[in-house]
C-alpha positions in Angstrom: -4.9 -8.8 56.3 -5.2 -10.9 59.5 -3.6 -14.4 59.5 -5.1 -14.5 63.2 -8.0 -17.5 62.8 -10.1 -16.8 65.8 -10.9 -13.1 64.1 -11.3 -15.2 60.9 -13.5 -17.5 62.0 -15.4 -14.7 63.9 -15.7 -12.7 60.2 -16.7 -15.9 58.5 -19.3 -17.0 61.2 -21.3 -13.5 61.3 -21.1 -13.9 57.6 -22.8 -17.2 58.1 -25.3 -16.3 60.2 -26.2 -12.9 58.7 -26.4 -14.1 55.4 -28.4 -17.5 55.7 -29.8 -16.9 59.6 -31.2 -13.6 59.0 -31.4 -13.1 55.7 -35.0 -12.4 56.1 -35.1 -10.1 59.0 -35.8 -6.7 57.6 -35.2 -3.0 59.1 -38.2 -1.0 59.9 -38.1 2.8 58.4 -40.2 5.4 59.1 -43.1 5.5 56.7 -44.1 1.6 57.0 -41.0 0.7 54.9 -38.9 -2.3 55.9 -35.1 -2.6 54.5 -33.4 -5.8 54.3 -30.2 -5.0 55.9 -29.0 -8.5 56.2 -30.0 -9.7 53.2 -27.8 -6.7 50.9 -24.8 -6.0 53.6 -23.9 -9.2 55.2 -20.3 -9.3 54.0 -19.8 -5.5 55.4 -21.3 -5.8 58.4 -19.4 -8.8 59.5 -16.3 -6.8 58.5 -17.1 -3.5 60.4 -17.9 -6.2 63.8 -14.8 -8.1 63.3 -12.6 -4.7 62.8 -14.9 -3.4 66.1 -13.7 -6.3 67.8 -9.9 -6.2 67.0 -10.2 -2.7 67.8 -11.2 -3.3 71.3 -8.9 -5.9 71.9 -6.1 -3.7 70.6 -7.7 -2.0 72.8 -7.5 -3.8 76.2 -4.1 -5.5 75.1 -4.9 -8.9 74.3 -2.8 -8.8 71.2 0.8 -8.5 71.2 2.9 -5.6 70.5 6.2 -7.7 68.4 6.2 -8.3 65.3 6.3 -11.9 65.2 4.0 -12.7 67.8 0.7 -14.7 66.3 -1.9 -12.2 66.6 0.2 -9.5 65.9 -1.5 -9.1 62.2 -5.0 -8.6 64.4 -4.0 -5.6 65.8 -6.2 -2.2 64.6 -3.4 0.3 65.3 -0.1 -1.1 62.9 -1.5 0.8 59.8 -2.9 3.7 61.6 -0.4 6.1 59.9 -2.0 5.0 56.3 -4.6 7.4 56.5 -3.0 10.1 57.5 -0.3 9.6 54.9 -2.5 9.0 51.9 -4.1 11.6 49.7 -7.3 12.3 50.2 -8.3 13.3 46.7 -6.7 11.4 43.7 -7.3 12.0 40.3 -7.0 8.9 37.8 -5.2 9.9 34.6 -4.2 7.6 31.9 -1.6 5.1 32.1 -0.6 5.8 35.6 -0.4 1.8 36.2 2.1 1.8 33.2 1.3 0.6 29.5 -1.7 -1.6 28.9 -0.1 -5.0 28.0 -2.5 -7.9 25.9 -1.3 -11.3 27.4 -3.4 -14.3 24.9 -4.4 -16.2 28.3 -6.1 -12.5 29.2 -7.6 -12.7 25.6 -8.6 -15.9 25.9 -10.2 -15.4 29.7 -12.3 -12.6 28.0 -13.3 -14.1 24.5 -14.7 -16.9 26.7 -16.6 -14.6 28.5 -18.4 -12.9 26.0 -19.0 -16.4 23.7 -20.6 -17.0 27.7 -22.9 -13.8 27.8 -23.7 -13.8 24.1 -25.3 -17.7 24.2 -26.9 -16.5 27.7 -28.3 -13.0 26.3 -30.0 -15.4 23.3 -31.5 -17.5 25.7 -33.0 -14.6 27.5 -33.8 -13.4 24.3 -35.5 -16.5 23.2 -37.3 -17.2 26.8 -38.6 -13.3 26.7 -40.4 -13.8 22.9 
């Protein structure tokens, strides 16, 4: 996570302008086909530019190498070693997180929920008939 605003601001800005700018502009495929890009992948594509960016200015040097430096966080090459550490096939088994635990504000959180989708599916219902 970056707690450096200018790449923050960056990210939020292309989200801005990808999502309510261009929302409308469209890819051309082959075959006459046009894909909105903009309007299904804002949110990643802003991500992938900001990272790009960090990257170069890791890069060229512009963020510091200590620790506690602001910008520091910015910086593309301080997990590096997470890939290359991590498994790259993981297979999910049961109860690897522990034991399932039922907490009544967890209850609650999902009976609200459904009371929520059941009155909205007999609206649908009703406005379908």
């Amino acid at each position: 996570m970056s707690t450096h605003w200018g790449i923050g601001f960056l990210t939020f800005a292309l989200i801005t302008v990808f999502s309510q700018l261009l929302g409308n502009v469209q890819l051309p495929l082959p075959g006459g086909k046009k894909f909105p890009v903009f309007t299904l992948f804002p949110i990643i594509i802003s991500i992938i530019i900001a990272w790009v960016v960090c990257g170069v200015l890791t890069a060229f040097g512009v963020f510091p190498d200590d620790p506690d430096a602001y910008g520091y966080q910015a910086r593309t090459d301080i997990n590096s070693d997470a890939l290359k550490n991590s498994p790259w096939f993981i297979f999910p088994y049961p109860g690897q997180w522990g034991v399932p635990t039922v907490t009544l504000a967890g209850f609650l959180g999902m009976l609200a929920g459904v009371i929520a989708s059941m009155i909205e599916s007999i609206g649908d219902y009703y406005a379908c008939a």
